[in-house]
C-alpha positions in Angstrom: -12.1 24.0 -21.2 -15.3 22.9 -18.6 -18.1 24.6 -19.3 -18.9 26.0 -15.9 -22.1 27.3 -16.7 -23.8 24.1 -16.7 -25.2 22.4 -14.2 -25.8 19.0 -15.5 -24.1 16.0 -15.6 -24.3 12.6 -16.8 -24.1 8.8 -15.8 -24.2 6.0 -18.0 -24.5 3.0 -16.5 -27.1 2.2 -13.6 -25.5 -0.7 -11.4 -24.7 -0.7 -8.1 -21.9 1.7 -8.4 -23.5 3.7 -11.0 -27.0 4.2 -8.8 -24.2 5.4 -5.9 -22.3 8.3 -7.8 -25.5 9.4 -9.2 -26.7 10.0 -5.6 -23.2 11.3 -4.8 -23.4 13.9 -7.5 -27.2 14.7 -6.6 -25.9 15.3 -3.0 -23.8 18.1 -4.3 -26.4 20.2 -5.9 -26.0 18.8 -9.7 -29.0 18.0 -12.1 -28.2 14.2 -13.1 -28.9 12.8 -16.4 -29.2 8.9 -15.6 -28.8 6.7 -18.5 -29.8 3.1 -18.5 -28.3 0.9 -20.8 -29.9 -2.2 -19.9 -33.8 -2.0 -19.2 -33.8 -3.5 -15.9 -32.0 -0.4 -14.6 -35.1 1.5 -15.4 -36.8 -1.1 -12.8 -34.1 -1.1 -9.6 -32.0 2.1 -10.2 -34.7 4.9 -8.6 -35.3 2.6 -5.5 -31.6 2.4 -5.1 -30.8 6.5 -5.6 -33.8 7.3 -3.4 -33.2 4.6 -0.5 -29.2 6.4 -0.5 -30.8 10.0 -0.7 -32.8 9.6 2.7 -30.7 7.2 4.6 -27.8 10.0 3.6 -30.1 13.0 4.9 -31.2 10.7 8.2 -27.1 10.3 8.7 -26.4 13.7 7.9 -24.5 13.3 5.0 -26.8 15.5 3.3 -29.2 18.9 4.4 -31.1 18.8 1.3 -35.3 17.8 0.9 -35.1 14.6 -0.5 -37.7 14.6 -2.8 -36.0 18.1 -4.1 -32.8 15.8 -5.5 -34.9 13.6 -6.4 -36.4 16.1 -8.5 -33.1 16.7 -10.1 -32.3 13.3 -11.3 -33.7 12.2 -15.2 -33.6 8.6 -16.1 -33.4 7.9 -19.6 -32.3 5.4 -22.3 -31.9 8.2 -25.2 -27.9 9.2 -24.9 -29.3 12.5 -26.6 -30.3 13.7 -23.3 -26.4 13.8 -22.5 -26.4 17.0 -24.6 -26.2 19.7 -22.1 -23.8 17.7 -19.9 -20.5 19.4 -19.0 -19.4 16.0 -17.8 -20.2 12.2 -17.9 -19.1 9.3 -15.8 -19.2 5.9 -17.6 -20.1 3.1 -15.4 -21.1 0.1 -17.8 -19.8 -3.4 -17.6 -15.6 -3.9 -17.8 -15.9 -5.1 -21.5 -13.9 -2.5 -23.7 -16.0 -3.5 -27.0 -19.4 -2.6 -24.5 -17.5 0.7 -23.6 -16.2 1.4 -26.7 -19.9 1.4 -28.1 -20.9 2.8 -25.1 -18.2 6.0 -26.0 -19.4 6.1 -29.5 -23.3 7.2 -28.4 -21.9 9.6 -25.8 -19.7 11.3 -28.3 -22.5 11.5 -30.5 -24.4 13.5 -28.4 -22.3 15.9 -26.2 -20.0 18.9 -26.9 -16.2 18.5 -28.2 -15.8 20.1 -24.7 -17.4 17.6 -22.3 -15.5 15.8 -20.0 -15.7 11.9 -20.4 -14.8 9.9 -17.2 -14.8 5.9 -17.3 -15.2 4.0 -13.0 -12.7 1.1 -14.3 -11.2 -0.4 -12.1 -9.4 -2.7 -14.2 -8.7 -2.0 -17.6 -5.5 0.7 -18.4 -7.1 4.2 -19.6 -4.2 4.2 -22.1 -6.1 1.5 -24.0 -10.0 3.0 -23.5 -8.3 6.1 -24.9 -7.9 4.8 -28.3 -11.4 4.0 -28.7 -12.8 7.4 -28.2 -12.7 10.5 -31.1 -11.1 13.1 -28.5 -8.7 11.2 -26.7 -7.5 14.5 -24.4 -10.9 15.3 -22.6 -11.5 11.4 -21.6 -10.1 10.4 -18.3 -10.6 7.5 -15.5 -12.4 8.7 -12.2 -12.0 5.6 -10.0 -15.0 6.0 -7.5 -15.6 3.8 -4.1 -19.1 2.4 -3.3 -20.7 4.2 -1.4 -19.8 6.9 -3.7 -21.6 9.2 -1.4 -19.9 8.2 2.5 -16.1 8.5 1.4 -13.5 10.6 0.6 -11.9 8.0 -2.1 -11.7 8.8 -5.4 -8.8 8.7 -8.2 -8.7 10.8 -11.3 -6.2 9.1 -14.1 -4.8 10.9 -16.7 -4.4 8.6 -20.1 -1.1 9.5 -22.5 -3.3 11.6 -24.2 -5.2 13.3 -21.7 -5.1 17.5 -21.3 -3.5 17.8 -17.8 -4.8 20.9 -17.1 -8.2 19.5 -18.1 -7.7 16.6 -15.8 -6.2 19.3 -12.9 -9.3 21.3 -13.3 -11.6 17.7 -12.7 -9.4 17.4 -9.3 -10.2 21.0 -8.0 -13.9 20.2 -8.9 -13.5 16.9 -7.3 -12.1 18.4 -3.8 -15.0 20.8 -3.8 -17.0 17.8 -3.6 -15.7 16.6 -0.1 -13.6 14.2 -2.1 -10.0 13.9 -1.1 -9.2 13.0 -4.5 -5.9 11.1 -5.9 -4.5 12.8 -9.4 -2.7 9.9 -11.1 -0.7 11.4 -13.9 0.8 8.4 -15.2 -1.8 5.5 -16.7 -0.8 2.0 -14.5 -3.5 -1.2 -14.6 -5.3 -1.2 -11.4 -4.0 3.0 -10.3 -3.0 2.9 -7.3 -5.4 1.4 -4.4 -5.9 -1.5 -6.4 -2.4 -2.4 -7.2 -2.2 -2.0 -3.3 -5.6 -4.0 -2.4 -5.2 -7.0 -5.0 -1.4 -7.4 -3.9 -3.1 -8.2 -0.1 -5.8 -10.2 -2.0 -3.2 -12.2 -3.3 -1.5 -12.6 0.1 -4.2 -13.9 1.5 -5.5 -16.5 -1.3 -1.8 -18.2 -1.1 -2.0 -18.2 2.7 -6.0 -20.0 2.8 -4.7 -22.2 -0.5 -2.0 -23.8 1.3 -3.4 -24.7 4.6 -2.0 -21.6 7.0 -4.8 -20.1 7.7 -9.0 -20.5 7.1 -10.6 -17.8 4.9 -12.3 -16.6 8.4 -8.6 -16.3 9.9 -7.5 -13.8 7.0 -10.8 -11.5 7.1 -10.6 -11.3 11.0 -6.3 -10.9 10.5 -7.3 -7.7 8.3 -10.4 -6.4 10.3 -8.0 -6.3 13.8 -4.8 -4.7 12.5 -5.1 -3.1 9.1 -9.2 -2.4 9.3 -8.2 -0.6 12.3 -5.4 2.5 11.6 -6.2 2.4 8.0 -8.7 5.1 7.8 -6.5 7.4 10.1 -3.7 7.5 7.6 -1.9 5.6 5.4 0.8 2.6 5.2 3.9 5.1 4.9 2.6 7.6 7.7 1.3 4.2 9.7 5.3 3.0 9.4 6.2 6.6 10.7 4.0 6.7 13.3 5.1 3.0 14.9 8.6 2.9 14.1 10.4 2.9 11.0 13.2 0.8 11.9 11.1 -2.8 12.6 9.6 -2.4 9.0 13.0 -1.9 7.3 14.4 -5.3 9.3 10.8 -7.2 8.7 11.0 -5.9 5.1 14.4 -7.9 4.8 13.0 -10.8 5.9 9.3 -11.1 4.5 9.2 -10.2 1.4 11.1 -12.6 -0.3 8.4 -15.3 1.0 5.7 -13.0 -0.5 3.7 -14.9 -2.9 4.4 -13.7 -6.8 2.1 -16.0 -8.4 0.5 -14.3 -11.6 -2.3 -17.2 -12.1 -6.0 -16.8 -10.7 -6.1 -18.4 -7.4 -8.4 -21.8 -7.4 -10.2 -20.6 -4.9 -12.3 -18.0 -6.3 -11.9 -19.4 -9.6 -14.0 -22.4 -9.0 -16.8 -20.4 -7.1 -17.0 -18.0 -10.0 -17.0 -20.4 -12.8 -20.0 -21.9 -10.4 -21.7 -18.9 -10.5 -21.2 -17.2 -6.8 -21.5 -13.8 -6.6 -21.6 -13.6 -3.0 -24.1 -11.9 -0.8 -25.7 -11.3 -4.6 -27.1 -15.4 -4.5 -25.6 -16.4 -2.0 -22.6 -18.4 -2.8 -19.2 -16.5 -1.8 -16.7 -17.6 0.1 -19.3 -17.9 2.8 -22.7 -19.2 2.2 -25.6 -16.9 3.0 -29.4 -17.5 3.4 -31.6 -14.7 2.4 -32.1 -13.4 5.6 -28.4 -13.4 6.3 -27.6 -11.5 3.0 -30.1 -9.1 3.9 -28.2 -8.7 6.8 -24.9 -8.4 6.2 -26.1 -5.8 2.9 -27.9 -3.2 6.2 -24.6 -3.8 8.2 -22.6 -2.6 5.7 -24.8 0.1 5.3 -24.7 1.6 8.9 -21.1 0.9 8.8 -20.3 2.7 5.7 -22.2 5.8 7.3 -20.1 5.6 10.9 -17.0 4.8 9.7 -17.6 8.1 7.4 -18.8 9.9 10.8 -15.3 8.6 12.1 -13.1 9.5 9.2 -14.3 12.6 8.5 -12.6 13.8 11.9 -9.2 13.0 10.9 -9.1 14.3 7.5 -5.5 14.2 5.6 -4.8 17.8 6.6 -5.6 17.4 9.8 -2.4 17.9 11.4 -1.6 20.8 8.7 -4.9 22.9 9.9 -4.2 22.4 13.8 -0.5 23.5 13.1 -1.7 26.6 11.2 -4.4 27.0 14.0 -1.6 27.0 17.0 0.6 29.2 15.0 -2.3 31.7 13.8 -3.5 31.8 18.1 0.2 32.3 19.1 
């Protein structure tokens, strides 16, 4: 059972991704109990949460006083101060020995009753499940960075998980402005990335064997799929532009579809060297500082504006103007 009379919650874990669902869950009014399990997130974690708590209130995102939320945020390295937490989102590194640790001190320190949430993206909640003491209150919430400008976010029930518990996370979810996903079987990657890393892999095969430049496939994906993807998805897209030509291209394409189950060379090589991207600039593009810097603001102001955009044409948005025509008629 949640314990609805508390008004705090927890993150573990003060990354990129962790910094943007703690600003997410300050947004919505929660006192946030910030844990840092490395030191250096003590350093670079409150610049982060407070540049996302004003650029959100300049964009609208948010009508709160900034330095109120900030008010209501506690960073800490003592997993103690989880105590009064009626849930906690793990967001360490995707190591299940770190996480399993990582479970061990937040057990130690919360109810029997407290939710326990882990951002994976990759590794199955069936097997971070066995690592924990109550397997039926721990749960994946899949989050999207920003964590704060979209809709995005998937809730994964384990084997083991209480599905009413995990129903009761979604309703508490959607009263965030989420449009969250409840996944009640455990798969590897959940849904959107099983559906993101199958294009991934599209597109290494197609730069790998000379049909196309790496500049081609991003500017392939920006003009077509970047473009009707945030109205509605890939079955309602195939509804909406004719169900027939998929069914004969289906026929046709997808047994040329590359199935290869090995990490492409590609990014192989530049990770092994170290690349991290726009992070020290060595990606699949090179960057300069000053073009880093760059790119990091334009995603930014996009993130806001394509929220601005989306937020129009919410998934029930065809539901509400029905019941609006019939309600006027």
């Amino acid at each position: 059972m949640i314990n609805r009379e508390s008004n705090e919650v927890g993150v573990v874990g003060l990354g990129l991704m962790g910094c943007s669902i703690v600003a997410a869950l300050l947004m919505r009014g929660y006192k946030v109990i910030a844990v840092a399990p490395l030191e250096s997130d003590l350093e670079l974690a409150p610049r982060r949460i407070l540049h996302a708590l004003q650029e959100s209130f300049k964009q609208g995102i948010h009508h709160h006083d900034v330095a109120m939320l900030e008010s209501n945020v506690r960073f800490t390295k003592n997993y103690v101060d989880l105590r009064n937490c009626f849930f906690v989102s793990e967001c360490v590194v995707e190591n299940v020995d770190i996480k399993k640790n990582v479970y061990a001190l937040i057990e130690s320190s919360v109810s029997d009753n407290t939710i326990i949430t882990t951002n994976t993206s990759a590794i199955p909640i069936t097997i971070l499940q066995t690592t924990v003491k109550h397997p039926e209150r721990f749960m994946g919430m899949h989050w999207a960075e920003p964590a704060f400008t979209t809709p995005f976010l998937e809730i994964i029930c384990g084997p083991k998980t209480d599905i009413l518990l995990a129903e009761d996370v979604y309703k508490i979810a959607s009263s965030w402005g989420k449009e969250p996903t409840l996944v009640r079987k455990d798969i590897r990657g959940f849904i959107t990335n099983r559906l993101m890393y199958a294009m991934f892999r599209e597109g290494f095969n197609l730069v790998e064997n000379g049909y196309a430049t790496i500049d081609d496939v991003d500017r392939a994906c920006r003009n077509d799929a970047g473009h009707w993807m945030t109205f509605c998805g890939m079955f309602r897209f195939m509804d909406l532009t004719g169900l027939q030509a998929y069914h004969h291209v289906i026929r046709e394409l997808f047994p040329t579809l590359s199935n290869q189950t090995e990490t492409p060379r590609l990014i192989d090589d530049i990770a092994k060297a170290g690349g991290n991207g726009i992070t020290n600039g060595n990606g699949f593009y090179k960057y300069s500082k000053e073009e880093a810097a760059a790119w990091e603001k334009a995603f930014e102001e996009f993130s806001y504006d394509i929220n601005s955009l989306a937020s129009k044409y919410p998934g029930n948005l065809v539901e509400e103007r029905l019941k609006k025509k019939h309600t006027s008629d």
